[in-house]
matplotlib code that plots the C-alpha trace (Angstrom):
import matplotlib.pyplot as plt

x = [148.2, 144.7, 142.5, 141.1, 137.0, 135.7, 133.0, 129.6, 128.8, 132.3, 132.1, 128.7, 130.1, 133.3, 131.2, 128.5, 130.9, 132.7, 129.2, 128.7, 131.8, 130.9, 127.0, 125.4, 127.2, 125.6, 126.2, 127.9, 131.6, 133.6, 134.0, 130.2, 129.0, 131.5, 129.9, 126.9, 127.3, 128.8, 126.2, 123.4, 125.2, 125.9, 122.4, 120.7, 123.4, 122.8, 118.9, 118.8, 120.8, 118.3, 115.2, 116.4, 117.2, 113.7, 112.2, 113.8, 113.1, 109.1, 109.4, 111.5, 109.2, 106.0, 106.9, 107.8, 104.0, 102.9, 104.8, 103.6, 100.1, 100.6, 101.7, 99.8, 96.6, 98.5, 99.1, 95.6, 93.8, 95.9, 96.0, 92.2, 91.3, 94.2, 93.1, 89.8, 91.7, 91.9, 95.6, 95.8, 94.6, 97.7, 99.8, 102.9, 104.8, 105.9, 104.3, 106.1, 108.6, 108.5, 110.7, 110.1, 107.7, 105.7, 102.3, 100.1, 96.2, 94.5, 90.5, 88.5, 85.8, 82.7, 84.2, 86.2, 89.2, 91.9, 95.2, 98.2, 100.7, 103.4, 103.2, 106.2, 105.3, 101.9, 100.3, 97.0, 94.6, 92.4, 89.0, 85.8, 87.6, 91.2, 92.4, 95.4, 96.3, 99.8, 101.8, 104.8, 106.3, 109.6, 109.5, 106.8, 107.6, 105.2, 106.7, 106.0, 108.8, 107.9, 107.4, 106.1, 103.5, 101.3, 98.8, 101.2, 102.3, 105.2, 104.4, 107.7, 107.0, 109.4, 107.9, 109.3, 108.2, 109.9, 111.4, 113.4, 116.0, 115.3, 116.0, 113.9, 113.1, 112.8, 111.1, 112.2, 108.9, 109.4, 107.7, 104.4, 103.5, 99.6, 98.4, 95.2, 92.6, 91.2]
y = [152.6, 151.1, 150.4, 147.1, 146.6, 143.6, 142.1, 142.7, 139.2, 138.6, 141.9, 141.1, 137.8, 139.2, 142.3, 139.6, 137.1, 139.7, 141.3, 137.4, 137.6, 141.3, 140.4, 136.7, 133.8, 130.5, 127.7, 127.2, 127.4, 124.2, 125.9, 127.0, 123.6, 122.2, 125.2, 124.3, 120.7, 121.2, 123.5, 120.8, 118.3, 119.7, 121.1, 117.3, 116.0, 118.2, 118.1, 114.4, 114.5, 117.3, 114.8, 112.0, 114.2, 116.0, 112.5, 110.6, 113.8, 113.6, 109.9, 110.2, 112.8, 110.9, 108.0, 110.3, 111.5, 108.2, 106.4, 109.3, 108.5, 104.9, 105.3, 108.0, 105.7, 102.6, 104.5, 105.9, 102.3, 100.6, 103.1, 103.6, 100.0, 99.7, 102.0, 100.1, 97.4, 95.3, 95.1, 92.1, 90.5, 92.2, 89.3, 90.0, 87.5, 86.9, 84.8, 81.9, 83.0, 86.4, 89.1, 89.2, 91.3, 91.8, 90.4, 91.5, 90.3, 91.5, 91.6, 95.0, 95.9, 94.5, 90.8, 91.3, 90.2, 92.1, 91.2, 93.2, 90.9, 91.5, 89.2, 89.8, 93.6, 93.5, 95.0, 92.9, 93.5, 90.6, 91.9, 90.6, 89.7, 90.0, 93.3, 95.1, 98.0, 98.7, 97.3, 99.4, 97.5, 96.8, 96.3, 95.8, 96.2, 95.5, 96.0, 96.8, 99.9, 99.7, 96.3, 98.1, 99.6, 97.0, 99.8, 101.6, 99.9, 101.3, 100.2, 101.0, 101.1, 101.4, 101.5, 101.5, 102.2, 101.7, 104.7, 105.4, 102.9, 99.9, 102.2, 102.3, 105.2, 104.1, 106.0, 105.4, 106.7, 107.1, 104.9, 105.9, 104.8, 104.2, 103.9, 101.5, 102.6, 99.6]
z = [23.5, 22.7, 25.3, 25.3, 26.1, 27.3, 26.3, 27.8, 29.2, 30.7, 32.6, 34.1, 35.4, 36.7, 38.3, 39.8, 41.4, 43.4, 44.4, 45.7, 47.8, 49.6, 50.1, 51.5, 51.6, 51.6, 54.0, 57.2, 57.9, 59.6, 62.9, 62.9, 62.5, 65.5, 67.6, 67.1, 67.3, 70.6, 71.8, 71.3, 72.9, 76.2, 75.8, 75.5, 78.3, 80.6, 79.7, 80.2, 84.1, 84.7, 84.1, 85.8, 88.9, 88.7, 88.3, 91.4, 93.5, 92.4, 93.3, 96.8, 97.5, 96.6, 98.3, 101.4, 101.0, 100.9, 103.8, 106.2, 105.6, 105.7, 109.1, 110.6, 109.5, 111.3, 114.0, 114.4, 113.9, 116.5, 119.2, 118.9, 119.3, 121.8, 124.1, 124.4, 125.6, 128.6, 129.4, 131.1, 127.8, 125.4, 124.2, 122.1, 120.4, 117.0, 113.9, 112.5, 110.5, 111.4, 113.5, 117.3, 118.9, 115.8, 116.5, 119.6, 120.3, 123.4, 123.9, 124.2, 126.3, 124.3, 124.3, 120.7, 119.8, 117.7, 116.3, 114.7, 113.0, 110.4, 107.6, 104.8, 103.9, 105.0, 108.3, 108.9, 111.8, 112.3, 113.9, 112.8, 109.6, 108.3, 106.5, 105.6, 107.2, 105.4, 102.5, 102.9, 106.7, 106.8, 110.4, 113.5, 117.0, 120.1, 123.1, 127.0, 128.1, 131.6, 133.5, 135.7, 134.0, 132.0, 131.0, 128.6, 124.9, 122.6, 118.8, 116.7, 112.4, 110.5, 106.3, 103.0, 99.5, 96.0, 94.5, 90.9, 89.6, 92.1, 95.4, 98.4, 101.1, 104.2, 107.2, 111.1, 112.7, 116.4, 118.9, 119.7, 123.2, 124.1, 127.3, 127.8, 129.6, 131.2]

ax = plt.figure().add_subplot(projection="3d")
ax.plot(x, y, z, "-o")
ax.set_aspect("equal")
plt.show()
């Protein structure tokens, strides 16, 4: 029986291709590419839920922020000048066109004038000259609790800011009641 001998190129092939097959392959498989595919996409869904919650939280909280100040500062403003007040002078009544109870003008101790009125959003104190004190107010309310008592003035706010995605937050501050001193 003769033995039969290849010749030198074909064996180099033959031994190359199978040293191809037991070392690296090149490319992915099928089932690799759907992993990974998968992967990513749950990745950049779940990324983009993430964002928009993180982003309407920032905002609901900024305009939290911002609605607290705007009425601590309204708050402040009217009780100072309303403690300087005479009371027989408060007058509350309401602007054409607007909700009842939302404007009040009484006269303070050195001769002036002041008025709080609700105008759309707008808080405006009128007092040598007209400014805004808010431009978050959903709602104003002047009112007497005790008729009684004409010394002592609730002033009910109630503000709202824009948030994320045409929503609103809206604060109920409680009634702060000031008593005038003269």
């Amino acid at each position: 029986m003769a033995l039969v001998s290849w010749p030198d190129e074909i064996r180099s092939e033959s031994t190359g291709a199978a040293s191809l097959a037991s070392g690296r392959r090149r490319g992915f498989t099928l089932p690799e590419l759907m992993l990974t595919f998968a992967i990513v996409s749950i990745v950049t869904v779940l990324g983009n839920v993430l964002f928009i919650q993180i982003t309407r939280f920032f905002r609901l909280n900024q305009a939290r922020i911002e609605i607290q100040r705007d009425a601590r500062t309204c708050f402040n403003v009217m009780s100072r000048n309303l403690r300087q007040a005479y009371a027989v002078s408060i007058v509350v009544d309401q602007a054409t066109g607007q909700p009842p109870y939302s404007r009040m003008k009484f006269q303070k101790v050195n001769g002036r004038w002041i008025t709080y009125y609700q105008q759309g959003h707008d808080l405006f104190e009128v007092d040598i000259g007209t400014r805004s004190i808010s431009k978050n107010l959903r709602y104003v309310a002047f009112t007497h609790p005790r008729t009684d008592d004409e010394t002592i003035i609730s002033i009910s706010l109630t503000l709202e800011k824009d948030t994320y995605q045409g929503g609103a937050k809206a604060l109920q501050l409680s009634i702060e009641k000031v008593r005038v001193m003269n």
